[in-house]
C-alpha positions as CSV (number, residue, x, y, z in Angstrom):
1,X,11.5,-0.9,21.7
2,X,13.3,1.0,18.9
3,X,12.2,1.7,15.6
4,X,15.6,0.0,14.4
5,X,14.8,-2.9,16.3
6,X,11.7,-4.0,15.1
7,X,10.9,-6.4,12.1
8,X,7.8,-6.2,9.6
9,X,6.7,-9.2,11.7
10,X,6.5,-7.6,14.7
11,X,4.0,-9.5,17.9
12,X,1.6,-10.4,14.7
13,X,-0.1,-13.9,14.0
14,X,0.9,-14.2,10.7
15,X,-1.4,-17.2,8.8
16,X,-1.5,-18.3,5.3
17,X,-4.2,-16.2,3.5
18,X,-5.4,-19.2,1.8
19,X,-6.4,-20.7,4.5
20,X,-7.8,-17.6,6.5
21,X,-9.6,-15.5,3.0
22,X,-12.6,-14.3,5.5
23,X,-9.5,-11.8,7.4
24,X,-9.4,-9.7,3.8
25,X,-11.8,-7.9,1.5
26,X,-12.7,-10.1,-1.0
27,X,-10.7,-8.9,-4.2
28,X,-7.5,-9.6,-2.1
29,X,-8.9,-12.7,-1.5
30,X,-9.1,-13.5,-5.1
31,X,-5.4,-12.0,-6.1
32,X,-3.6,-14.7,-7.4
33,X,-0.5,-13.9,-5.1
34,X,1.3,-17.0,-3.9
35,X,3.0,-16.9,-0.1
36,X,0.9,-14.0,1.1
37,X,0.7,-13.9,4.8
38,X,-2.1,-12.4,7.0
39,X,-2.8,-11.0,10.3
40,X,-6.0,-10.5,12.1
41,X,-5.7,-5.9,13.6
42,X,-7.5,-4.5,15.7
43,X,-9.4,-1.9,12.8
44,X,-8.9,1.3,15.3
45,X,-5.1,1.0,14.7
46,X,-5.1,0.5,11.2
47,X,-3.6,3.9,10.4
48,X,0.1,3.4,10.1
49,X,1.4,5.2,13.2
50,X,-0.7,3.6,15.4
51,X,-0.6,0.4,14.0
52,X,3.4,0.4,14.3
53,X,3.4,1.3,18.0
54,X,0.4,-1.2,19.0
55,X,2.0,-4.1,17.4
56,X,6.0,-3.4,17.2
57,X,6.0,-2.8,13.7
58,X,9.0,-1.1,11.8
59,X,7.3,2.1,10.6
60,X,10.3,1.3,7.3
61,X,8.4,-2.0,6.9
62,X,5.3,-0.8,6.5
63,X,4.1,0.6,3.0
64,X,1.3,3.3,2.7
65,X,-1.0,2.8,-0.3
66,X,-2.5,5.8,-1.5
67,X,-4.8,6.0,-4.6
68,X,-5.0,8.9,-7.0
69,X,-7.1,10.4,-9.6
70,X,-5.3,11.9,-12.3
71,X,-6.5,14.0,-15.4
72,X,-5.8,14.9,-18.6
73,X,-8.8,16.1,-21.2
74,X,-11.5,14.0,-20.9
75,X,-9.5,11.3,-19.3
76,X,-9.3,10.2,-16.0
77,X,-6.8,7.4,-14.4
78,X,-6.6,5.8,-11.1
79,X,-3.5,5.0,-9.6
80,X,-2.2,3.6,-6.4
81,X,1.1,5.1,-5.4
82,X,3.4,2.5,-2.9
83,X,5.6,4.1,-0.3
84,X,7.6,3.3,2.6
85,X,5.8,4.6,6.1
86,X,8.8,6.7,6.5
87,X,8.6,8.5,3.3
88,X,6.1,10.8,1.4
89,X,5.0,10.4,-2.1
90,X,5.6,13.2,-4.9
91,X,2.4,13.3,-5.8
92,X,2.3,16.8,-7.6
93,X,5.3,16.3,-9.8
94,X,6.5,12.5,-9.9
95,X,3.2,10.8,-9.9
96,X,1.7,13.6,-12.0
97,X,4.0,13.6,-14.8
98,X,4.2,9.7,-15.3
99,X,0.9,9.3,-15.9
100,X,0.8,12.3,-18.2
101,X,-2.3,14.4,-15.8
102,X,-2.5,17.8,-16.0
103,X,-4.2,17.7,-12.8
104,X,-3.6,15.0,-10.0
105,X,-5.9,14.4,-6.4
106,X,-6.3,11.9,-3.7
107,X,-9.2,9.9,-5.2
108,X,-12.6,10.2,-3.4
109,X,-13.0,7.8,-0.8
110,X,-16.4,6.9,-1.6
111,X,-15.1,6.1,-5.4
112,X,-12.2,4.7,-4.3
113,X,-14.1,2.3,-1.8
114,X,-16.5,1.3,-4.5
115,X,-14.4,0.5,-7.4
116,X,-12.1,-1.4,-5.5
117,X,-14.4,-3.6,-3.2
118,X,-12.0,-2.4,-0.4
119,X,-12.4,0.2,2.9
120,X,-9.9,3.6,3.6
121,X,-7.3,2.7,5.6
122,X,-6.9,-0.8,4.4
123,X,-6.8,0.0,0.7
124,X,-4.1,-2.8,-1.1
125,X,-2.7,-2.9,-4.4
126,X,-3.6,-6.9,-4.2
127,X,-6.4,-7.0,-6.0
128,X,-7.1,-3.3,-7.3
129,X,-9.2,-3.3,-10.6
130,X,-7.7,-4.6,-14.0
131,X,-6.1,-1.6,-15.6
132,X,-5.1,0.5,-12.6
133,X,-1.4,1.4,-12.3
134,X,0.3,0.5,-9.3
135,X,3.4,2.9,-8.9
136,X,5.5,1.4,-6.8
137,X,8.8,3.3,-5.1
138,X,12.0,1.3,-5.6
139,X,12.8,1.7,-1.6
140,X,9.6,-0.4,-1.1
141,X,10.5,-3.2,-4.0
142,X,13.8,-3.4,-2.1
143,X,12.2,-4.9,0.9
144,X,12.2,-8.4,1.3
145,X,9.1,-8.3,3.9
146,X,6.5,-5.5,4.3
147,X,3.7,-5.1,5.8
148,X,0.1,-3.7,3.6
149,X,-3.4,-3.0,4.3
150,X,-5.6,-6.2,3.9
151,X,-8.6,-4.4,2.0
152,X,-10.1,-4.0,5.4
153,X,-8.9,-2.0,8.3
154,X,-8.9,-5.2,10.1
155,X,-6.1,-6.8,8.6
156,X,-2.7,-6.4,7.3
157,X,-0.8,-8.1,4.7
158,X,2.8,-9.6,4.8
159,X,4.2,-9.3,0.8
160,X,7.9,-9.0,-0.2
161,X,8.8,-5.8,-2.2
162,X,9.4,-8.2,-5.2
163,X,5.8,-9.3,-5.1
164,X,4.3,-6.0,-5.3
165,X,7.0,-5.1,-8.5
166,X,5.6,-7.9,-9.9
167,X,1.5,-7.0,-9.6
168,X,-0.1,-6.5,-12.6
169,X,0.2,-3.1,-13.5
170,X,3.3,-2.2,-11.6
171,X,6.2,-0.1,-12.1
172,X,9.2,0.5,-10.2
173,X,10.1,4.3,-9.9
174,X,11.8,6.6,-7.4
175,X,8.7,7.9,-5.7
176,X,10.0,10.0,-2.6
177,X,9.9,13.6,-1.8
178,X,13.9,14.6,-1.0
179,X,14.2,15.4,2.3
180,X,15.9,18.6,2.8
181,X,18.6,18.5,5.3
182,X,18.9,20.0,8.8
183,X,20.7,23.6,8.9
């Protein structure tokens, strides 16, 4: 099966998450997010490429969530950055300069993993601490169905790109690193 064939669905079980809470970590659990879907993964494929293949998933429906540390002085500011599985984030110059860092990283796992109640590789801006930006790439809030890490590597989240623009915290921006073309 082609990528341009597949859906965000894909051969999932998709369930209410209100009625299966135990599948996520538990901040997702607690998001106040109505119409979220969920599907049970098998947590070795959770990393976006595999996951795609294994269950028929459009690598364009899928968002990566990546969380960031950004510095300026004495302050610091953790971010999660939304983009589409076929893109890259602009980390060093986008996603540095609108949160006004000098200095920008991938956050520490560890950290990361204790601040937000969730586990790398099924990190989710559903249900990231009060405060925390959630940049989100307007090719992503253009999608009416998506597919995003549960909180767990075990499960994977069903959201609109509407519904993740309108997280607390979010902001719609153009996120993506050009692609230069072919000679």
């Amino acid at each position: 099966m082609t990528d341009d064939t597949r859906t965000a669905r894909g051969t999932l079980d998709w369930q209410p998450l209100e009625q299966h809470p135990d599948l996520v970590a538990a901040p997702v659990a607690q998001a106040e997010v109505p119409g979220l879907l969920v599907a049970e993964i098998d947590a070795s494929l959770a990393d976006t490429a595999a996951f795609c293949d294994a269950y028929e998933v459009s690598l364009a429906a899928s968002a990566n969530c990546v969380v960031v540390q950004a510095r300026r002085g004495e302050t610091t500011t953790y971010a999660a950055v939304m983009v589409l599985g076929t893109d890259r984030a602009d980390v060093n110059k986008t996603v540095r300069k609108h949160l006004g860092a000098r200095k920008i990283t991938f956050a520490d796992q560890e950290h990361t993993e204790q601040a937000t109640g969730m586990t790398s590789g099924g990190i989710t801006p559903v249900g990231l601490p009060d405060g925390w930006p959630i940049l989100v790439d307007e090719r992503v809030a253009a999608e009416p169905e998506l597919v995003i890490g549960g909180g767990v590597r075990g499960s994977k989240l069903l959201i609109s790109g509407h519904q993740l623009a309108a997280l607390p915290g979010a902001e719609v921006l153009d996120l993506v690193i050009p692609v230069e073309p072919s000679a």
